[in-house]
Biotite code that builds the C-alpha atoms (Angstrom):
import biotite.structure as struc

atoms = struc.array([
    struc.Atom([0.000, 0.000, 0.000], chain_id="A", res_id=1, res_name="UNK", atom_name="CA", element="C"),
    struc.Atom([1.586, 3.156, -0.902], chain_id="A", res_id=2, res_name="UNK", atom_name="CA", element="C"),
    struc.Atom([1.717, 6.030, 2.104], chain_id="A", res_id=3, res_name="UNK", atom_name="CA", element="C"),
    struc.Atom([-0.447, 8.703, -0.066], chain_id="A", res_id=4, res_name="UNK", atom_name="CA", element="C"),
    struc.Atom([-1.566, 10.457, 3.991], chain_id="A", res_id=5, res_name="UNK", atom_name="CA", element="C"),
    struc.Atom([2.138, 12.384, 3.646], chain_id="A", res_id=6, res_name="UNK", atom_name="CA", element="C"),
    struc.Atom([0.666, 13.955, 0.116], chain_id="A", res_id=7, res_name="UNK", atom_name="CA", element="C"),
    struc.Atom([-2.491, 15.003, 1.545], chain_id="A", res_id=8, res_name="UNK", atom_name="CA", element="C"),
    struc.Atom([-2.823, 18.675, 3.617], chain_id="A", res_id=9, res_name="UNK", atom_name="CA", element="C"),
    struc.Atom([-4.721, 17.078, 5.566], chain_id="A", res_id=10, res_name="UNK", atom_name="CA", element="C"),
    struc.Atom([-1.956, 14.679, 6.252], chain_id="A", res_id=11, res_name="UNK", atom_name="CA", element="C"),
    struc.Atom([0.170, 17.568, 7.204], chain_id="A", res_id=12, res_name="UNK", atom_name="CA", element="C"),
    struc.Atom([-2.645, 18.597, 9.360], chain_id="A", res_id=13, res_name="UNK", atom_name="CA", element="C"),
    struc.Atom([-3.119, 16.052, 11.161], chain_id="A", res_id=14, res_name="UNK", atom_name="CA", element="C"),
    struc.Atom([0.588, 14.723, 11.278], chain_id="A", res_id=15, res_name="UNK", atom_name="CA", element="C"),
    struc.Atom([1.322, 18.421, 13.358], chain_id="A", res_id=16, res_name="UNK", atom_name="CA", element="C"),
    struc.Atom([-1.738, 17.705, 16.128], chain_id="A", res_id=17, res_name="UNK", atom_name="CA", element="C"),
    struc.Atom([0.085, 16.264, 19.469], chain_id="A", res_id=18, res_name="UNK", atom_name="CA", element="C"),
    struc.Atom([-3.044, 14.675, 20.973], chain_id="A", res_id=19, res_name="UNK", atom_name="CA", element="C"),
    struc.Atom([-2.343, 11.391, 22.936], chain_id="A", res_id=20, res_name="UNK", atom_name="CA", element="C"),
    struc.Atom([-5.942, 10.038, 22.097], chain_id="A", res_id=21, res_name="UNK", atom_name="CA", element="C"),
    struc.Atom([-7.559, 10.678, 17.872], chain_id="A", res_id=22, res_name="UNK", atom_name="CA", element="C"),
    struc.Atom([-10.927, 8.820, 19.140], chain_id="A", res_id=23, res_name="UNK", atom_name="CA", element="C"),
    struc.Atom([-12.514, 12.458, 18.314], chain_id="A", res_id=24, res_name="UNK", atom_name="CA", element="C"),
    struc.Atom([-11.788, 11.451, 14.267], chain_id="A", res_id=25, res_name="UNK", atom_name="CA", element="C"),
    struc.Atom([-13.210, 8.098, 14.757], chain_id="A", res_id=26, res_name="UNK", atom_name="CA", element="C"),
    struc.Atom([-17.004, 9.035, 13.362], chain_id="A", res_id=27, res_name="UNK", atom_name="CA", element="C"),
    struc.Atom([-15.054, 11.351, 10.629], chain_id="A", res_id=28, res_name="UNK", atom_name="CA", element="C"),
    struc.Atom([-13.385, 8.859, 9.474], chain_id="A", res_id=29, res_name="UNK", atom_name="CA", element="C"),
    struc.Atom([-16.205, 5.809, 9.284], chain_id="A", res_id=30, res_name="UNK", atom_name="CA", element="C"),
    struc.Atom([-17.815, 8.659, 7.485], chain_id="A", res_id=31, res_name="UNK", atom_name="CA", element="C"),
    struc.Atom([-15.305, 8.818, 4.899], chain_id="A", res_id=32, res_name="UNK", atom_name="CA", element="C"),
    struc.Atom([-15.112, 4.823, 4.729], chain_id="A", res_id=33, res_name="UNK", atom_name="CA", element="C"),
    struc.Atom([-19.278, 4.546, 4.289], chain_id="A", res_id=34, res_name="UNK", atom_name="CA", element="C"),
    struc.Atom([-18.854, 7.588, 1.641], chain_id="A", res_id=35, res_name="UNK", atom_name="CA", element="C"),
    struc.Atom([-16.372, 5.326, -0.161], chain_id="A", res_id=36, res_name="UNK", atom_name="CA", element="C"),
    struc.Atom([-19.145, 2.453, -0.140], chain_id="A", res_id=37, res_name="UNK", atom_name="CA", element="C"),
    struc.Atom([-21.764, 4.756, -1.356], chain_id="A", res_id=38, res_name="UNK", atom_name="CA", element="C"),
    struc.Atom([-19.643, 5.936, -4.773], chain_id="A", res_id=39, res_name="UNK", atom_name="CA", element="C"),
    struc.Atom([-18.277, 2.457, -4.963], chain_id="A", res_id=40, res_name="UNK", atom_name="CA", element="C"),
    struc.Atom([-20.873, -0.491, -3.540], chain_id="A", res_id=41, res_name="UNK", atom_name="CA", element="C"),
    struc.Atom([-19.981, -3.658, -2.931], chain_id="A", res_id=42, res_name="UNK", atom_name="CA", element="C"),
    struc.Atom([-22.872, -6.432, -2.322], chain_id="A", res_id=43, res_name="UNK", atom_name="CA", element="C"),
    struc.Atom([-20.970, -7.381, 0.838], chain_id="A", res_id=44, res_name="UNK", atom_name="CA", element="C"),
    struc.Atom([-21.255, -3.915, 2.559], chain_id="A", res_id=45, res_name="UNK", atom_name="CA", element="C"),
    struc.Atom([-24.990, -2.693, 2.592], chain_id="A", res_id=46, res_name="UNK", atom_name="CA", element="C"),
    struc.Atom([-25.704, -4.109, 6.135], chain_id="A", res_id=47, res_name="UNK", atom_name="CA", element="C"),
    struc.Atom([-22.696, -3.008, 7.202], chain_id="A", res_id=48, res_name="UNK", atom_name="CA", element="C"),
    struc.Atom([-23.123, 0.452, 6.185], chain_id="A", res_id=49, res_name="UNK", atom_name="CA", element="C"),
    struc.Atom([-26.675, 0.310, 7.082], chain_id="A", res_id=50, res_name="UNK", atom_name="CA", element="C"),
    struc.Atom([-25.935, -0.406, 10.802], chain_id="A", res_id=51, res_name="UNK", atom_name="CA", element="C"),
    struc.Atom([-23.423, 2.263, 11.253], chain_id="A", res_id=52, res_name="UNK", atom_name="CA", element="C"),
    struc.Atom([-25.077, 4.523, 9.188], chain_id="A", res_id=53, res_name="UNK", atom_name="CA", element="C"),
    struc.Atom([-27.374, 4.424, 12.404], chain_id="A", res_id=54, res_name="UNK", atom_name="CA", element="C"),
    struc.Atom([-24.164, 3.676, 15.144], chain_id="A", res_id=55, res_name="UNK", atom_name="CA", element="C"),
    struc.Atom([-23.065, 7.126, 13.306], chain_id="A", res_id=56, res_name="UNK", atom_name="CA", element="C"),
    struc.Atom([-26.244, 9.436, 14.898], chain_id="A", res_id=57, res_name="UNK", atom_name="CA", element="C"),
    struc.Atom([-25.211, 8.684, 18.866], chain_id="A", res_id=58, res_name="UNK", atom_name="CA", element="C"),
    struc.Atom([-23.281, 11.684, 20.262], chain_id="A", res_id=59, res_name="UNK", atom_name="CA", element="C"),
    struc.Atom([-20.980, 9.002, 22.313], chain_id="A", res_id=60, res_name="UNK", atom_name="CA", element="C"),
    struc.Atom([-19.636, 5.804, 19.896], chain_id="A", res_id=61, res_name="UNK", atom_name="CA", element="C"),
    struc.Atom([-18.744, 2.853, 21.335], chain_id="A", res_id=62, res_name="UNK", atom_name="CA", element="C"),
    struc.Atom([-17.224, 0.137, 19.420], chain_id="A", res_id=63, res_name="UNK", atom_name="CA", element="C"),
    struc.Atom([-17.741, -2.322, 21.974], chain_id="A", res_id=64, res_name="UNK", atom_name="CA", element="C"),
    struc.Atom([-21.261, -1.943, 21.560], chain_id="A", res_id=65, res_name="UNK", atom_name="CA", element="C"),
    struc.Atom([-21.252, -2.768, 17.269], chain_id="A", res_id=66, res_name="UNK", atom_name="CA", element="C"),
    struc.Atom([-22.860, -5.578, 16.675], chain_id="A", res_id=67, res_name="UNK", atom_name="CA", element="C"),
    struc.Atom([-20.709, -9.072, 16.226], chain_id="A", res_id=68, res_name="UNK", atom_name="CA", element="C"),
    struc.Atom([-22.226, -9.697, 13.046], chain_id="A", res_id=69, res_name="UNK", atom_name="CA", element="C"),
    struc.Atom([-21.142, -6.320, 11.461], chain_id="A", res_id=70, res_name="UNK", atom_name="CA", element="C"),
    struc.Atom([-17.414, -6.816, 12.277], chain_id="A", res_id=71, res_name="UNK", atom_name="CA", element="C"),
    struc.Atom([-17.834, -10.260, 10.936], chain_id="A", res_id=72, res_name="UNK", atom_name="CA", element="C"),
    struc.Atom([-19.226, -9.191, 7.562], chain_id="A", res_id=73, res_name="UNK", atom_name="CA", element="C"),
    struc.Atom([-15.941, -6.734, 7.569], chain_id="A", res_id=74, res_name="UNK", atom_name="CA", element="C"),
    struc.Atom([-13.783, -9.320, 8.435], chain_id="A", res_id=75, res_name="UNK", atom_name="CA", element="C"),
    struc.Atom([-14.831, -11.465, 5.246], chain_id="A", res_id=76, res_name="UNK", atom_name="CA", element="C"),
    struc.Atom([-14.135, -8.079, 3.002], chain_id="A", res_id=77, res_name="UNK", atom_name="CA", element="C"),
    struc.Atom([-10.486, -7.971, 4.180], chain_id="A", res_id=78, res_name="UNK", atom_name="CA", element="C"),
    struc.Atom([-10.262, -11.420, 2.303], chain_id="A", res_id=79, res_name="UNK", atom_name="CA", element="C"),
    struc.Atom([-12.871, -11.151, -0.488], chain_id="A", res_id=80, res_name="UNK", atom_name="CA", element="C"),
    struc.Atom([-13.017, -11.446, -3.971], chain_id="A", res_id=81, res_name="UNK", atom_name="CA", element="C"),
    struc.Atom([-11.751, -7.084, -4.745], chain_id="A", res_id=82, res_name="UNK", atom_name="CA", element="C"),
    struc.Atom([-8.879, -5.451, -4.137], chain_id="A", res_id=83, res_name="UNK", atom_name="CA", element="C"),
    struc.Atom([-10.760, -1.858, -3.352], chain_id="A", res_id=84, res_name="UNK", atom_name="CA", element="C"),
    struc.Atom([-13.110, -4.241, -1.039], chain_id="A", res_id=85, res_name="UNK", atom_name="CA", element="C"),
    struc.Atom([-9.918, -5.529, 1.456], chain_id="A", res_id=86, res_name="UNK", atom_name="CA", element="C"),
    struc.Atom([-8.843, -1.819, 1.892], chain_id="A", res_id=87, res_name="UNK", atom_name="CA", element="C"),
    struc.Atom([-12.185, -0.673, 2.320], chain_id="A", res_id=88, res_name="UNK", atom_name="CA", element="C"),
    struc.Atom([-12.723, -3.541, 4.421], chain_id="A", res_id=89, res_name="UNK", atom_name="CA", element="C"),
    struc.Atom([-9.233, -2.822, 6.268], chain_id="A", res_id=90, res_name="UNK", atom_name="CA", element="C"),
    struc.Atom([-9.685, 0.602, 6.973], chain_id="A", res_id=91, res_name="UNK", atom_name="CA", element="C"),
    struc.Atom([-13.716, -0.482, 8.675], chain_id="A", res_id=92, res_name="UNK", atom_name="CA", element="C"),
    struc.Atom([-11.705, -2.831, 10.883], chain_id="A", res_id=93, res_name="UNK", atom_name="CA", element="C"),
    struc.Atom([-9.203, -0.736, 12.208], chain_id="A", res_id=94, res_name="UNK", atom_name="CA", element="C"),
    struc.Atom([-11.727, 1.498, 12.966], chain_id="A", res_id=95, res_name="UNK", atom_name="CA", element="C"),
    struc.Atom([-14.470, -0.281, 14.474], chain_id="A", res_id=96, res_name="UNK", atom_name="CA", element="C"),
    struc.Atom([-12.214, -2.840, 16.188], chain_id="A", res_id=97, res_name="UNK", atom_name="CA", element="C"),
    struc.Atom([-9.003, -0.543, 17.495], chain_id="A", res_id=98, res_name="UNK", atom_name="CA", element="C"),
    struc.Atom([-9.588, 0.799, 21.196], chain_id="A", res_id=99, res_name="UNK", atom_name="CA", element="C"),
    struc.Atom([-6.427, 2.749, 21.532], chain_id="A", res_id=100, res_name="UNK", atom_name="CA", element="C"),
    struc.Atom([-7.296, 4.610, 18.554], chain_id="A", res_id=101, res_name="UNK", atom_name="CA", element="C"),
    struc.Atom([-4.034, 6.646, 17.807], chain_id="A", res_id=102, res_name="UNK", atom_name="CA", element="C"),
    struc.Atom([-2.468, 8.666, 15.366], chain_id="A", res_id=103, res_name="UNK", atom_name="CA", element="C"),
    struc.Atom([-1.157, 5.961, 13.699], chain_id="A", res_id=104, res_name="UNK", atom_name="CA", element="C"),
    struc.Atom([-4.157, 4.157, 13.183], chain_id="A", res_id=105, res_name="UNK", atom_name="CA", element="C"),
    struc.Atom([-5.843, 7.211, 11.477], chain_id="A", res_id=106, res_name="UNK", atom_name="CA", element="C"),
    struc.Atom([-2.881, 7.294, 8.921], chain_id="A", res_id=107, res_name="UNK", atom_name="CA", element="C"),
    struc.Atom([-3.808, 3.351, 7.925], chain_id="A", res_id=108, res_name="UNK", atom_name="CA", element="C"),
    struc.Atom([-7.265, 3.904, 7.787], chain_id="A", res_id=109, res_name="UNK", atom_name="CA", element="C"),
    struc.Atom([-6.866, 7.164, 5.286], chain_id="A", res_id=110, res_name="UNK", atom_name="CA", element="C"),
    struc.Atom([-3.865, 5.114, 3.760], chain_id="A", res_id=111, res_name="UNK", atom_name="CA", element="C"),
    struc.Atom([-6.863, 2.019, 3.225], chain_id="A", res_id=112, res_name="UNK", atom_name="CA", element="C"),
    struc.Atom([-9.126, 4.162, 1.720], chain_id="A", res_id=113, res_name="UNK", atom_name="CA", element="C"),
    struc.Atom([-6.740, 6.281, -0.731], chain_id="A", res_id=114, res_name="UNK", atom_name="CA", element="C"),
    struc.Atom([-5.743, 3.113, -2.190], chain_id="A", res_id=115, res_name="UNK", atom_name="CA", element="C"),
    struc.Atom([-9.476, 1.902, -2.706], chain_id="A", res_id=116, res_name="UNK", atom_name="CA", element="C"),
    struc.Atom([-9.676, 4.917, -4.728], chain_id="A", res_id=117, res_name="UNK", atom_name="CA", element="C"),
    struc.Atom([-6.701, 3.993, -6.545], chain_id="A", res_id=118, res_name="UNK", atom_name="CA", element="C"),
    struc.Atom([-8.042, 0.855, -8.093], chain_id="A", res_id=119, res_name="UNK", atom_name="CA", element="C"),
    struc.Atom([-10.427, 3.005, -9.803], chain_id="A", res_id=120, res_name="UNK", atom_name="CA", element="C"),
    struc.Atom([-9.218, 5.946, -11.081], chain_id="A", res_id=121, res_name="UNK", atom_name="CA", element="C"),
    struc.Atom([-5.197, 7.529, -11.546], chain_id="A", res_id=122, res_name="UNK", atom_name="CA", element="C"),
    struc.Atom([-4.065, 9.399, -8.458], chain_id="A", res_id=123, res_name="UNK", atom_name="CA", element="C"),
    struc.Atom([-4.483, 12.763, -10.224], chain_id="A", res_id=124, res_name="UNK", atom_name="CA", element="C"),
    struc.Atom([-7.825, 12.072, -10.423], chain_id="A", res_id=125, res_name="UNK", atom_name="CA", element="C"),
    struc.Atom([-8.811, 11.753, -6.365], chain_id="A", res_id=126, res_name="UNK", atom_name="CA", element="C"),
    struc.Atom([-6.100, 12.816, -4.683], chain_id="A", res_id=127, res_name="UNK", atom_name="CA", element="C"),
    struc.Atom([-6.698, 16.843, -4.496], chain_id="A", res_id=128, res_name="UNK", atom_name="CA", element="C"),
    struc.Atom([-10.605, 16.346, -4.573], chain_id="A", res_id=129, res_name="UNK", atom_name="CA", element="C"),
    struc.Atom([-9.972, 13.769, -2.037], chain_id="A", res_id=130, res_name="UNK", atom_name="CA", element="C"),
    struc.Atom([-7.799, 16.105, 0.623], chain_id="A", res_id=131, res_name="UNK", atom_name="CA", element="C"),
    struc.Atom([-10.361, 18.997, 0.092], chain_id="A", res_id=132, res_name="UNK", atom_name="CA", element="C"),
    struc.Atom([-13.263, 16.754, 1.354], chain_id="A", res_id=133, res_name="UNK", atom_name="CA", element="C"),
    struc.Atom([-10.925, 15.371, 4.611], chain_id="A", res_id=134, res_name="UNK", atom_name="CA", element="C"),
    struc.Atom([-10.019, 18.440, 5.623], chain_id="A", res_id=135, res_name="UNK", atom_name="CA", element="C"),
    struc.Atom([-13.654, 19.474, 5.344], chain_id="A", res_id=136, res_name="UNK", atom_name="CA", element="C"),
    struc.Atom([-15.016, 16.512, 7.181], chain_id="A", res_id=137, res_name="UNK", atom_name="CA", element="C"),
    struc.Atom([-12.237, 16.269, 9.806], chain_id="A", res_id=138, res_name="UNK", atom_name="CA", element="C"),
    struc.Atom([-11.553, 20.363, 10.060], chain_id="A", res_id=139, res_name="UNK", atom_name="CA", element="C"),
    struc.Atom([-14.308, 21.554, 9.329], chain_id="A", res_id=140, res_name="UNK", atom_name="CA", element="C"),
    struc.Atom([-13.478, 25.077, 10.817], chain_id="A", res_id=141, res_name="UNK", atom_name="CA", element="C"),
    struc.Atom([-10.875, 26.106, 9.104], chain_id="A", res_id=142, res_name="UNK", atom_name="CA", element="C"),
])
């Protein structure tokens, strides 16, 4: 998987914040990861996107409390039939299964997804449109 996060603003962004804790870009990012699913569906995915469509709307999220079944479903992506699906797939895991959700972890899960893109169109074609809509959804005051 190539490291596109360190091309990304956001990347830069993000890399520069010195919190101990990123849980706070946790629903961000699953946002990102359903929007993926919703431009690009796999028959797989609707339940799981379905379910935390909903998980999504509570003010507190905790992943202890998603549903067996849902992380199962993801856990069959990671080794399914598509490319695009196992990084899509990877990025849902490491964020609905990772407690200790660090800084690291966010740059896999952006990583995952940026390279779901890529199996679809050439980097110059979602990579700037891509960074304008994370640092939107993860900044959005600035």
């Amino acid at each position: 998987m190539l490291d596109r996060f360190t091309k990304l603003k956001t990347g830069e962004k993000i890399n520069a914040l010195q919190e101990e804790s990123f849980s706070f870009l946790r629903k961000p990012l699953l946002k990102y990861a359903l929007r993926y699913q919703d431009t690009y569906p796999f028959d797989l995915l609707p339940p799981v996107e379905n379910y935390l469509n909903k998980f999504l709307q509570k003010d507190e999220l905790n992943i202890n409390s998603i549903d067996q079944s849902v992380k199962d479903l993801i856990e069959v992506g990671r080794f399914e039939y598509s490319f695009s699906l196992n990084e899509i797939s990877d990025a849902l895991s490491i964020l609905v299964n990772t407690e200790n959700f660090n800084k690291e972890c966010v740059i896999q899960v952006i990583n995952h997804i940026l390279e779901a893109f890529s199996c679809n169109l050439d980097e110059k074609e979602f990579l700037e449109s891509e960074d304008e809509y994370l640092m939107k959804l993860i900044f959005p005051k600035n």
